[in-house]
N, C-alpha and C positions, 0 to 999 in steps of 0.2 A: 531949614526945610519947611516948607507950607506945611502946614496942619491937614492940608486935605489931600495929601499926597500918601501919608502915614494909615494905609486900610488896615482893618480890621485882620481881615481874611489873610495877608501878608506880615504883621505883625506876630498874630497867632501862631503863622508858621516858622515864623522867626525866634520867636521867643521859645518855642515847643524845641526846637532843634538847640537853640545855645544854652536851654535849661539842660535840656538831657547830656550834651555834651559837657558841661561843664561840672554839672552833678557826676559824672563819670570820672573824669579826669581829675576832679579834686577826691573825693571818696577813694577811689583806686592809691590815688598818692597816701593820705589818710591812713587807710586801711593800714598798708605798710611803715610809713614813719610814726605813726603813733601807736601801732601793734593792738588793732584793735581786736586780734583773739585772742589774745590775755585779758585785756581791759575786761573785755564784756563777758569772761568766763570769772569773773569776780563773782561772789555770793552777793553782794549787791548789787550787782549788774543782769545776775541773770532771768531777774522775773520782770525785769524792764525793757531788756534788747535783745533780740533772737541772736544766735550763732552769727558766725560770720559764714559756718558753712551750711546754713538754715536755705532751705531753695527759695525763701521767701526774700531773703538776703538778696541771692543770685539773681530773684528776677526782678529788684528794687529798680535799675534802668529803665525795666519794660513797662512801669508804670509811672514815669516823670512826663510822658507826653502828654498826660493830664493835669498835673502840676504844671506846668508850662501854656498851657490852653489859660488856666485859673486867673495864673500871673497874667498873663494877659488880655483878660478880660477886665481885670486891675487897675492895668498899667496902661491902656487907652483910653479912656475919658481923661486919663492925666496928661495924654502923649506931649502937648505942647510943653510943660513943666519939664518934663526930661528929654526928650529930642528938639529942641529947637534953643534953646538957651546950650552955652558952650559951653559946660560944666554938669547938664544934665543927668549924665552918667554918675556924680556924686550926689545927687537927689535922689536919683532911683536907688545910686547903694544904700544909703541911707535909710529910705523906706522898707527896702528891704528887711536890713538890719534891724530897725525899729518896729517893725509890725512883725514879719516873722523868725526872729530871734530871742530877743530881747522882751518883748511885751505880747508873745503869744497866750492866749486866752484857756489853755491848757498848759500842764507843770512840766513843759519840755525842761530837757537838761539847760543848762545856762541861762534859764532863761529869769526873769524874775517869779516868777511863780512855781517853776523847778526848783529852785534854790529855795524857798519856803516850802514847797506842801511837798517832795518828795526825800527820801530818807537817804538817796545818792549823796555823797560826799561831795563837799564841796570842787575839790581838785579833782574830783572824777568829772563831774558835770562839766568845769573849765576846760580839761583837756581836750574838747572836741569841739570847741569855739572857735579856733583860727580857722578849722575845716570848715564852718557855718559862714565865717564874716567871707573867707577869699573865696569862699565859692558866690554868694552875694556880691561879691565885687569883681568875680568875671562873669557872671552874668549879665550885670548892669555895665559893664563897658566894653564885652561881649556884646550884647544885644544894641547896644545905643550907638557904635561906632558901625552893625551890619546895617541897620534902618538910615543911619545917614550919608549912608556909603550904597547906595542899592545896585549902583552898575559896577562894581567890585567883582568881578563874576569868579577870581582866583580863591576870595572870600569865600562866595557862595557854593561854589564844588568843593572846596576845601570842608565847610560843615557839615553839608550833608553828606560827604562822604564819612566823615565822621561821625555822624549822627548812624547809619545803617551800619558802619563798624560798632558802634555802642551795642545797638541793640544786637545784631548778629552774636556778638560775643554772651550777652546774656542767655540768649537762646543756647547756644553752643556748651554754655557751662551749666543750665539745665537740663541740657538730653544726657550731656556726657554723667551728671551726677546719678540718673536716673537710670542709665543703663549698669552703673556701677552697683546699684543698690539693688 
């Protein structure tokens, strides 16, 4: 694909939609196969990670379409390095993985600065690593396979439909907790 084909303005909304979709769709699995309201009602878990039924929790969706603008403010000055070479998709996992997992700049769990300056256990911190790496790597071949595919339009109604089901549901499981309370 040309390099000057790949816009800003279209990237951004690309990247905003397969962030939020994917951070949903992994987290959601997550949540359930690794039993993240046990984990995080650990004594050492709880002055790190809110509830899982914390509304801040619940409306964590409604705030990835900003984390997805970031990413891809990122991820264009590189665009030729991962949409144009045909393996791109594992440079961008990779960056991912390496800048924000791994060598984040704060003492996230797993990460190398997690694992020194915070008092989480080690197997605590790992147990939420596969959820980090595969959501990094459907994002990056998530997003690098919609950008080089752009007349896919089965693709394209397919996320965004997905994307206003993500967020709907967030909304939907904050009114409902709120009128409960």
């Amino acid at each position: 694909m040309p390099d000057d084909r790949v816009r800003l303005l279209e990237l951004t909304v690309k990247t905003v939609v397969v962030h939020t979709v994917t951070y949903f769709c992994v987290g959601a699995t997550a949540l359930f196969l690794l039993d993240y309201p046990t984990l995080y009602s650990r004594p050492d878990m709880t002055g790190f990670m809110r509830q899982t039924t914390d509304p801040m929790v619940m409306a964590g969706p409604l705030f990835q379409p900003v984390r997805g603008a970031v990413f891809a403010l990122a991820i264009y000055p590189l665009r030729r390095a991962f949409f144009e070479r045909k393996n791109g998709w594992l440079l961008l996992w990779w960056a991912l993985v390496a800048f924000g997992i791994i060598s984040t700049f704060g003492p996230a769990p797993a990460s190398l600065e997690g694992l020194v300056y915070t008092r989480i256990s080690v197997l605590h911190q790992l147990v939420g690593l596969p959820e980090t790496i595969f959501q990094a790597l459907a994002l990056a071949f998530g997003l690098t396979y919609w950008v080089n595919h752009p007349s896919n339009r089965w693709l394209t109604w397919t996320m965004c439909a997905a994307f206003v089901a993500v967020l709907l549901l967030s909304i939907t499981a904050l009114v409902s907790t709120q009128r409960a309370a």
